[in-house]
N, C-alpha and C positions, 0 to 999 in steps of 0.2 A: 292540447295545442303544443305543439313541438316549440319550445324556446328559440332556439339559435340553429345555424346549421353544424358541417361540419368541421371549418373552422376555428367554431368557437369551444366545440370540443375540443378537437387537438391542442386548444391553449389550457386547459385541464391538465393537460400530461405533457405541458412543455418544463423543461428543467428549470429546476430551483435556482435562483441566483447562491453563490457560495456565501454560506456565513452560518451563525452556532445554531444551535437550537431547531436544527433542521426537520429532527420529526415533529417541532408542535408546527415548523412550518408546512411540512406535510398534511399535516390533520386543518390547520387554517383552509389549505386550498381545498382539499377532499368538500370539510364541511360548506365554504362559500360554494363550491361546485352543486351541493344538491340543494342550498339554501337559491342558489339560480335557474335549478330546473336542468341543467347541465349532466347530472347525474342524476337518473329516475328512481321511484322506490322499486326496488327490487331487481336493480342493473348491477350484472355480474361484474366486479372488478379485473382488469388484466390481472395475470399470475403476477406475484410476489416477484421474478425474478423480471417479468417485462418491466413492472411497472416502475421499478427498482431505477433499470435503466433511462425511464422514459424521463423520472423527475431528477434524473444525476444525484442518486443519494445511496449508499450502500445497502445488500437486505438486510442489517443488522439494523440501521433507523429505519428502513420501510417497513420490517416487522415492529419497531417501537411504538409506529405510529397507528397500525392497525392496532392492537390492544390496543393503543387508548382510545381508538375510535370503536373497537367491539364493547370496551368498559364506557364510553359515553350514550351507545346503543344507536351507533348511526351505522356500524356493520355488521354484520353478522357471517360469523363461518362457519360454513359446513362440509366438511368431510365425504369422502369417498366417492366412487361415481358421480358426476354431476354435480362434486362438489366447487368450493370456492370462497370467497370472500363475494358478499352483496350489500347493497345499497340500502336501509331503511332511514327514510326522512321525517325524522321527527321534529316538530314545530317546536317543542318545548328545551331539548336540547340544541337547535340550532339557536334559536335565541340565547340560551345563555353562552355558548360562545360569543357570539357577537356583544353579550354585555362583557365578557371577558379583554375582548381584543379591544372594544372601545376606553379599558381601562387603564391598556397595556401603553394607548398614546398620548401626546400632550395634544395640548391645541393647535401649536405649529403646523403638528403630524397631518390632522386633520384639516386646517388650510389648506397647507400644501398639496395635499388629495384632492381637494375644493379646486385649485389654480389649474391644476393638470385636468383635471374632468373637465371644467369651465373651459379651457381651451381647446381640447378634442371637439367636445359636444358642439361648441360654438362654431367654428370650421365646420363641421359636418353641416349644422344647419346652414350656413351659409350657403355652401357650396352646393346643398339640395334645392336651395330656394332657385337655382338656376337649373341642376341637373335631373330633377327626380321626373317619373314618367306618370302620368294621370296614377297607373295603377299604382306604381308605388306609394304616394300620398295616400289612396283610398287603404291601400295594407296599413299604414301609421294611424290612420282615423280606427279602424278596426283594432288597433292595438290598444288605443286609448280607449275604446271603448270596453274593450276586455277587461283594463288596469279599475275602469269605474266600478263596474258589474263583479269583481273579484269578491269572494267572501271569506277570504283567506289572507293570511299574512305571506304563504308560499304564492300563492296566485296573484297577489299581488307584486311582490317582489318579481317573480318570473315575469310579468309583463312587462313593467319600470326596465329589465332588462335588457327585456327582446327591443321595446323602444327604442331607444339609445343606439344600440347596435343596429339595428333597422334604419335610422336614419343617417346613419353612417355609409352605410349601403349603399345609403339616397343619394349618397355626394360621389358616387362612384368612382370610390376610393379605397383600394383592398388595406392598403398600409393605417388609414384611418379607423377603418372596422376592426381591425385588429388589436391598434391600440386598446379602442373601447372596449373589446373583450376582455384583454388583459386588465384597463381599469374596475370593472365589473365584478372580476375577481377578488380585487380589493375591498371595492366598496360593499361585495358580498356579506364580508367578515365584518362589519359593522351593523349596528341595530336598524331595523327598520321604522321611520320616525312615527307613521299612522299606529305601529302596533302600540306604542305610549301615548300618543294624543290624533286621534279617529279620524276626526275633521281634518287635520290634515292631509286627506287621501284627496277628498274634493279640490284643497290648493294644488296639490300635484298632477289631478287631472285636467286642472283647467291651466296649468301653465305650459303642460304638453299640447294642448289643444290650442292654446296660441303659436306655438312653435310650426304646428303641423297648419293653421291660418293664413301664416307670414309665407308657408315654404309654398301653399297654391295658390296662395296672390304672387308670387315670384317677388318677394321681397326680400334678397339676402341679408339686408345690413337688421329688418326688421326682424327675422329670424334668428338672427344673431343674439340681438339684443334681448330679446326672450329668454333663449336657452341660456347666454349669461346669470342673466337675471336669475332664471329658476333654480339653476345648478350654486350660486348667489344666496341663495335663501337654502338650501338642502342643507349646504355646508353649517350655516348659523343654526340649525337644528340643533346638527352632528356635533359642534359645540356645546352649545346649551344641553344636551341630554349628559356630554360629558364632566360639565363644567355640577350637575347634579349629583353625580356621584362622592361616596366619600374621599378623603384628600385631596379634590380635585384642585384648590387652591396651590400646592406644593407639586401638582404636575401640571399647571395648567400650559404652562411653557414649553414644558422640558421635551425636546425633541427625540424620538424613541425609532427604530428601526422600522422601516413599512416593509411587508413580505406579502 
């Protein structure tokens, strides 16, 4: 199943906001990109010098960040004819980034990802509970059902994905779907909550499935209030799994840069 269109690629290789530490924020986006289905296993990377260009960052950190993505084993290059840099997706290394980057924030961080999701998500569904077409709704029921049926942590995260972004769609709103791609991004780089506690997949299915209820009874405010709600509960996870870690008391505040 193709995740997103092309859009939501192009936000893959939109430029870095300026600030330090730029190749791990290169390797952040690379790794949420294939942790979203965004970049497939075995999809050839733009040349070193496009790609250079594409994220606003010198090839001196775009090669910094490829080593550390060849040494983490999510790329691989290969030499001569037909060679390149490629994509390999591994579950076990994108996970521990995402326990990395969920280390790297405080709790603020992570509200405030909670606030901005919550309000995208919650607009879009509003706005579909008036605008979406029969078929569009039947495409979100099929997405949730795909998100249930998932037997993977990529598969599932790729569906939770294309969700979101899909009902964005629904509100036929280019500047809205965008955002969400761009949040996606973000919330890519963090752990995904069913992969530590399982049951939780069924709450995430069933509060999409109320979303997608409210949006073909044409109920905006009820839609709304769902997608609130769930995005509401995601966040308190994302807390609680970080509030688990060690020193999490001495960061639990402390506001850290989001990239």
């Amino acid at each position: 199943m193709q995740l997103l269109s092309g859009d939501a690629r192009r936000a893959v290789f939109a430029p870095l906001d300026d600030g330090a530490l730029r190749s791990e924020a290169v390797v952040r986006r690379v790794g949420s990109a294939i942790a979203l289905g965004l970049l497939g296993d075995g999809e050839q990377l733009p040349t070193e010098t496009d790609l250079a260009t594409m994220l606003n960052v010198s090839t001196v950190t775009l090669r910094e960040a490829l080593a550390e993505l060849r040494k983490l084993g999510l790329v691989e290059t290969r030499r001569g004819r037909g060679g390149g840099s490629f994509v390999r997706a591994r579950e076990d290394v994108l996970a521990g980034l995402a326990e990395a980057r969920l280390a790297e924030l405080g709790t603020a961080d992570l509200r405030e990802l909670g606030d901005v999701h919550g309000a995208v998500a919650a607009t879009a569904a509003r706005l579909a509970a008036a605008r979406a077409s029969r078929t569009e709704i039947a495409r979100l029921r099929d997405i949730v059902d795909r998100l249930a049926e998932a037997d993977s942590v990529t598969g599932q995260r790729r569906a939770e994905g294309r969700f979101y972004v899909e009902l964005a769609a629904c509100a036929q709103s280019v500047r809205l779907t965008m955002q969400e791609m761009d949040l996606h991004l973000e919330l890519g780089q963090l752990p995904w909550p069913p992969a530590h506690v399982p049951e939780l997949l069924g709450v995430i299915v069933a509060g999409h499935r109320a979303v997608v209820d409210a949006v073909e009874a044409r109920d905006p405010a009820g839609a709304r209030a769902r997608a609130e709600q769930h995005i509401e509960t995601r966040t308190l996870w994302s807390i609680e799994l970080r509030l688990r870690l060690p020193g999490a008391e001495a960061a639990a505040d402390r506001p850290r840069e989001v990239s």
